[in-house]
N, C-alpha and C positions, 0 to 999 in steps of 0.2 A: 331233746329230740323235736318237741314241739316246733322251735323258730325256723326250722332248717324246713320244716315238710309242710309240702303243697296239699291244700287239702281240695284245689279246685279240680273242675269238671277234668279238664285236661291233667291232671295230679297222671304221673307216674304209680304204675299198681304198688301198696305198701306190702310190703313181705312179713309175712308171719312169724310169730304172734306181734301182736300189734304193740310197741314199746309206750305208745301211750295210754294203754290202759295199765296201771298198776296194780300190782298185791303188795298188800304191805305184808298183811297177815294172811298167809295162805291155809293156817286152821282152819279160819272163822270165813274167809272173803274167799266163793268159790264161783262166783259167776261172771266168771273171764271167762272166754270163749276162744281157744286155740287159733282159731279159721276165720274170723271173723276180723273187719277194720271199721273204725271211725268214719263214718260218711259226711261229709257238708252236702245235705237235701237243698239247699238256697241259700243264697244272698242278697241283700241289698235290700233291708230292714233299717234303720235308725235306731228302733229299739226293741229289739223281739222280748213276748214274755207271754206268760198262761197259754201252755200248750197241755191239749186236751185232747182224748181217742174219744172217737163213737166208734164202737162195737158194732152197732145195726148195721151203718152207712161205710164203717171199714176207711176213716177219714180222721185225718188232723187238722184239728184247728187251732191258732196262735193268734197273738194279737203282736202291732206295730205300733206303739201308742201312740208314738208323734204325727207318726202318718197318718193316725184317724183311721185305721183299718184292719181288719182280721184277714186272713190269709186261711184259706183249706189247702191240705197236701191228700188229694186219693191214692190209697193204698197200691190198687190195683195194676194202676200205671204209670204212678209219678207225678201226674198230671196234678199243678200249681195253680191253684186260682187265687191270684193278686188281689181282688174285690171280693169277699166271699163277704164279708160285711163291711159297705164304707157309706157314709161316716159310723163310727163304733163308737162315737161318745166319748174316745179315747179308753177306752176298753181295755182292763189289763190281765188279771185273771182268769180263767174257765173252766168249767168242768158239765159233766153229763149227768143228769139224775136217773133215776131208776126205768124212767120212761123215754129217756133218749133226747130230752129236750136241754140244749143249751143252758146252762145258765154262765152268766158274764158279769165279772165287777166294772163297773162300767165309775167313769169319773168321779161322778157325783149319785150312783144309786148302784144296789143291784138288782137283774134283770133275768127274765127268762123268756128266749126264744119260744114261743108253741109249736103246735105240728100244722098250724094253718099259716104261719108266719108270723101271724102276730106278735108284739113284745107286750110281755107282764112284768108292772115295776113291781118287786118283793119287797124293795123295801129303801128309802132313800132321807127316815131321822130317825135319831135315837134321843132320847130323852128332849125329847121338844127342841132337837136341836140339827142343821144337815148334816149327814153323814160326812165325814172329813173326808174321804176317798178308798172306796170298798177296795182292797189289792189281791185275794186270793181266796178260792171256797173251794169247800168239799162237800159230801153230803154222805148222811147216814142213814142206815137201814130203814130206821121209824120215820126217814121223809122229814125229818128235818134239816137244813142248811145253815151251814158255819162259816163264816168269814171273819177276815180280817179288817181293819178298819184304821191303819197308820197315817192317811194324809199324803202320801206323797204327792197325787193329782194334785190335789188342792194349795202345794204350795212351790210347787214346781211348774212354772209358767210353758215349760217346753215338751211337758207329760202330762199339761192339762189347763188349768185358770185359777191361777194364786186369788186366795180371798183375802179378803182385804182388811182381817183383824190384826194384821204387821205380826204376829206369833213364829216362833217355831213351830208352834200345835194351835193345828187351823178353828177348829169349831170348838172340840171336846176332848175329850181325853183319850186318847187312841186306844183301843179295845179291842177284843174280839168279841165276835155277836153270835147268837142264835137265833135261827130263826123256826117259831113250830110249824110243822106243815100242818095241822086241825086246824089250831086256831088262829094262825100269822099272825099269834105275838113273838115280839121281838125282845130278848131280853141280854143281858153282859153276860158274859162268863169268863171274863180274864181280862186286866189289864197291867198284869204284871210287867209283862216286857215294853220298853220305852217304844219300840214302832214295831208291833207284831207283824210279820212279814205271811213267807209261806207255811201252810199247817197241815198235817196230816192224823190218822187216825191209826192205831195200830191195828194188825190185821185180826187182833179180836175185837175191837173197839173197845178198849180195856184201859188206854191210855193215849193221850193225845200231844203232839208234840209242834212246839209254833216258833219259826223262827224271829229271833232278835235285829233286826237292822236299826237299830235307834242310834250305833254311834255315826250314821250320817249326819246328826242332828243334837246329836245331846253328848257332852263329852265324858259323862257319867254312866255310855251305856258301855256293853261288851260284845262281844260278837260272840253271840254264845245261840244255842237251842235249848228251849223251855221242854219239861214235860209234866205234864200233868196226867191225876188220876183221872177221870172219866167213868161219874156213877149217873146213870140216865139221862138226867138235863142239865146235871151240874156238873164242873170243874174243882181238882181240889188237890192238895200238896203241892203247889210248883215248885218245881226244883232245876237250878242250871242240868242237862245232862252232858251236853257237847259245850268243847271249847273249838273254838276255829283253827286257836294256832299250832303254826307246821313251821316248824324248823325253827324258830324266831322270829316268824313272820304269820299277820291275821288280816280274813280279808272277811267281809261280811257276809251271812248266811242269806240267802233270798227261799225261793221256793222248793218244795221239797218234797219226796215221795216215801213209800214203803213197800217193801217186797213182800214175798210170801212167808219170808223167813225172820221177818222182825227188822230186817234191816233198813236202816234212816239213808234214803240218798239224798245229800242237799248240792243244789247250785251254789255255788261259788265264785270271787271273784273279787276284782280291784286290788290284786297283788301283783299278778305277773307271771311270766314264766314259771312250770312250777306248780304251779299252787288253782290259778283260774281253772275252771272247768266243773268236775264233779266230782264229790267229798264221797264216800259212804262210812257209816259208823253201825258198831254193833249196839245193840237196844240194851244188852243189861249193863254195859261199862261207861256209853257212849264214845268206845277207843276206836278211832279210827283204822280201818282196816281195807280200803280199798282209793283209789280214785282212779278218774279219766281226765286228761289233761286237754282242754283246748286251747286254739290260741286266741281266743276272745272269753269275756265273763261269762259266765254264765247265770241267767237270771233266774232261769224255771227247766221243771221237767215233766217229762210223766213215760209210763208204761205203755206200749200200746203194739197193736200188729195181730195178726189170726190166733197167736198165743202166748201174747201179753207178753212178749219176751224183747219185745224190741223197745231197746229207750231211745225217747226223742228228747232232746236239749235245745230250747232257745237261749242263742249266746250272741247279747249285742246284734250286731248284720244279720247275726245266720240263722239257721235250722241244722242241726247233727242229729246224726242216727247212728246206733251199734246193739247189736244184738248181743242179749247178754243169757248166762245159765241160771236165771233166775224168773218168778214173773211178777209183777204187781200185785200189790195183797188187793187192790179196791177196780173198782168200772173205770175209775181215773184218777 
């Protein structure tokens, strides 16, 4: 259905239910939405990624990493603002903390917007060494902040400024980090997977789950999603939970969210028809039981809208929107 339908401004209305949202498993996958269709919000991105709600402001923000720029979409009326952050440091991930203030993985550091404007760097080495390229955060109840730390800015000259150690792995060993909000120590807490991608927290914060994209770069990795136990400040038991592949075919997991109801939605992409768009898996099997199919990859997602029901997808060029029977377990 995908290659045949327009999903621009001028797109002919899609008639219900919407063929590209699937149920694999209609037990467990119940927030398809009868009434509702697949939107393209925008285009004309190079490489859309880390889309993030504010609550307070009722606004989306994304990043364009080659363009150097973040993008805001307000709720209220649609209204696109192309500049909302330029230059962005090539900026790829984001999310809101507790108090409403941006925080950004930004090239070479992470970062948080203030309420004066100001930017606060949180954190830009680990072990006496630069961050290889922060890709995606969350943040948790006790105020502290999680990311991911793969490198891709750092070695991808068209997403950021290759360093010049000639590696596949630019400074250190790609990791995910914690950061304490008391003391802003920064410390590891995973580097099992070859290029930790997008991560999310379960909606008890009971368990945490980080995606794999290492086989861009390593031909030892798999395209799979990691979970781990989550006891205070530590990580423990990883175990594969998700495999990517679908029908015979695997494409790599990128960023990725949680509902109210345990369920993993990941971005997906670099297969093709079919398969690009959005994966969802259930938590205690990791069997896939739902997707939304676009016709570009998709990088990132998140929850967001007056009751968190609305999913927003940046996929390569665009911004998508669909409303789903489910809402976000997290602020973003």
């Amino acid at each position: 259905m995908t290659s045949k339908r327009d999903f621009g401004a001028n797109a002919e209305p899609q008639r219900y239910p919407d063929p590209d949202i699937v149920v694999i498993d209609p037990k467990r996958f119940k927030a398809k939405v009868g009434n509702t269709a697949i939107k393209r919000l925008y285009t004309g991105c190079l490489w859309a990624e880390g889309p993030a709600w504010n609550a307070q402001g009722q606004y989306l923000v994304w990043s364009d990493i080659p363009n150097n720029r973040q993008l805001l979409y307000l709720d209220n009326d649609g209204h696109i603002s192309e500049q909302f952050h330029k230059p962005s440091n090539e900026a790829n991930g984001n999310t809101f903390d507790f108090e409403g203030r941006q925080i950004a993985c930004e090239r070479t550091r992470l970062v948080r917007y203030e309420h004066n404007g100001s930017v606060t760097v949180l954190a830009d080495q680990a072990n006496g060494k630069p961050l290889n390229s922060p890709n995606d955060v969350v943040v948790h109840p006790d105020g502290s902040i999680w990311f991911t730390d793969p490198g891709y800015g750092a070695i991808i000259l068209y997403e950021g400024q290759r360093s010049e150690t000639g590696a596949t792995q630019p400074y250190q060993k790609e990791a995910v980090y914690r950061l304490d909000a008391k003391t802003g120590q920064l410390s590891k807490v995973a580097d099992e997977p070859f290029k930790p991608n997008g991560l999310a927290f379960s909606p008890d914060y009971k368990k945490v789950y980080i995606a794999d994209s290492g086989i861009t770069h390593y031909p030892d990795a798999k395209n799979i999603v990691w979970q781990y136990d989550l006891n205070g400040d530590k990580l423990s038991n990883p175990r594969p939970l998700i495999d990517m592949e679908l029908n015979g075919r695997t494409g790599f997991p990128d960023g990725l969210r949680v509902d109210t109801e345990g369920n993993i939605w990941v971005g997906a992409g670099w297969v093709g028809e079919g398969y690009d768009g959005v994966q969802v898996f259930a938590p205690a099997d990791g069997q896939r039981i739902g997707q939304i199919r676009l016709p570009e990859c998709c990088a990132n997602l998140c929850f967001g809208g007056k009751k968190r029901n609305r999913l927003f997808m940046t996929a390569s060029q665009s911004l998508y929107a669909v409303y789903v029977e489910t809402q976000g377990a997290h602020i973003c």
